[in-house]
matplotlib code that plots the C-alpha trace (Angstrom):
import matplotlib.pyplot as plt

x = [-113.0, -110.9, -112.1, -108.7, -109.7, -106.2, -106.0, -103.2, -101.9, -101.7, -99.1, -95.7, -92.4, -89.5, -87.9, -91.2, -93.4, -96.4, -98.5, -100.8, -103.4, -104.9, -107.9, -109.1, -112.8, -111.8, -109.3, -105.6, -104.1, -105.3, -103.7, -100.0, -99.0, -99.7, -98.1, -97.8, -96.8, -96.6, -97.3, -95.2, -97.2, -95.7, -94.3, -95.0, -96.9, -93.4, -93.7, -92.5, -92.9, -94.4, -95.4, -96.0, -98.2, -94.6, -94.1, -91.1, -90.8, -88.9, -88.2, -87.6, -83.9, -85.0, -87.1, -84.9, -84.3, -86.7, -90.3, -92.2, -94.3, -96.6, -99.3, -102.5, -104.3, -107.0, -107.6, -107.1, -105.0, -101.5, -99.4, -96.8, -94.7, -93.0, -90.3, -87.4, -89.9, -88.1, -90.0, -89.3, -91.5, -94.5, -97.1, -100.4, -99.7, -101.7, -102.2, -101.8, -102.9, -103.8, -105.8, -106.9, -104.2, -106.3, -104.8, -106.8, -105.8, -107.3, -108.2, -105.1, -103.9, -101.8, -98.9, -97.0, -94.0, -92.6, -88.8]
y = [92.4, 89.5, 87.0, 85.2, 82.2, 80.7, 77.2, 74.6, 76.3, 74.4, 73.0, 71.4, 70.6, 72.0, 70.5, 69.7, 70.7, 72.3, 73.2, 76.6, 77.1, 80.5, 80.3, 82.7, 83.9, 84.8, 83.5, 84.4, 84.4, 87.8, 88.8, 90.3, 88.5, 87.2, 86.8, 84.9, 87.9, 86.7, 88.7, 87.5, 88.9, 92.4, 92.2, 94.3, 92.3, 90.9, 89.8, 86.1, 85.3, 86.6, 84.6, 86.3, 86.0, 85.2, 82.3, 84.0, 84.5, 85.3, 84.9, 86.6, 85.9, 84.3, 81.2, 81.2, 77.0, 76.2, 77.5, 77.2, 79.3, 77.8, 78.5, 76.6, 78.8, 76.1, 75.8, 79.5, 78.6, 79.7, 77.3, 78.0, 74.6, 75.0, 72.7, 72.9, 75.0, 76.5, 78.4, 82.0, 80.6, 81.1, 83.3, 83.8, 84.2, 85.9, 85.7, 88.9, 90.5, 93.4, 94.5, 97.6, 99.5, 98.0, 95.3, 92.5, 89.9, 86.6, 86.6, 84.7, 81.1, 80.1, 78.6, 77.7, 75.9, 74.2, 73.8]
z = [-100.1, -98.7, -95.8, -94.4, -92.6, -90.8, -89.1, -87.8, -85.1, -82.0, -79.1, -80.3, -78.3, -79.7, -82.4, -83.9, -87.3, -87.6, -90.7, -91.0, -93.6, -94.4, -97.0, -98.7, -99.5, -103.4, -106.0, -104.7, -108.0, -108.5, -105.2, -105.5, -102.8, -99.6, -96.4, -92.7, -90.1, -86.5, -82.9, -79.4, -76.2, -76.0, -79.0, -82.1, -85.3, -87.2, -91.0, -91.2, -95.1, -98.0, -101.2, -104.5, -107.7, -109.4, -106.9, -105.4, -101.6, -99.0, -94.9, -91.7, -91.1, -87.9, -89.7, -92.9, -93.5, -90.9, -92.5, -96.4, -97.4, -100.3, -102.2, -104.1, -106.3, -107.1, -103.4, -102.8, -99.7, -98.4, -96.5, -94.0, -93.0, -89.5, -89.0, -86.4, -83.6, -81.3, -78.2, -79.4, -82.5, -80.1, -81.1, -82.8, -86.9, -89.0, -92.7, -94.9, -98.1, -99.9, -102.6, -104.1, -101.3, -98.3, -96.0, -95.2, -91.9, -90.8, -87.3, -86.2, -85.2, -82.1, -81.6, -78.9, -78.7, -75.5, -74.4]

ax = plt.figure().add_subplot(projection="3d")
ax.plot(x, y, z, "-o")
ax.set_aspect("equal")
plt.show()
């Protein structure tokens, strides 16, 4: 089993940064990959990022140049840098993984982003 603990989220204007953590309860390097979905109100749960064991990752289209997804295996702790916020940004993220075919979530951080 994975325990995904998130933090970081918070109120920003727009324009401005943010920084979520997501810290896991075991080592993540044995974890294929993991990943920063987020969830609008009435929206369906959309995958943001995704980080993998090989250190590649990729991005939603609509936060390409604007968001980093990192990792720290010694921390065993994904990253997700926010910069340029804009207010369709707002939602609560959640961190993502899998193991042994069964996905694991945090319980979600908020974010909200002001015009």
């Amino acid at each position: 089993q994975v325990q995904l603990v998130e933090s970081g989220g918070g109120l920003v204007q727009a324009g401005g940064s943010l920084m979520l953590s997501c810290e896991a309860s075991r080592s993540i390097f044995s974890l294929n990959h993991m990943a920063w979905y987020r969830q609008a109100p009435g929206k369906q749960r959309e995958l943001v990022s995704t980080i993998f064991n090989s250190g590649s990752s990729n991005y939603d289209d609509s936060v390409k140049g604007r968001f980093t997804i990192s990792r720290d295996n010694a921390k065993n702790t994904v990253y997700l840098q926010m910069n340029s916020l804009k207010p369709e940004d707002t939602a609560v993220y959640y961190c993502n993984t899998a193991l042994d075919w069964v996905d694991y979530w945090g319980q979600g951080t908020q974010v909200t982003v002001s015009s």
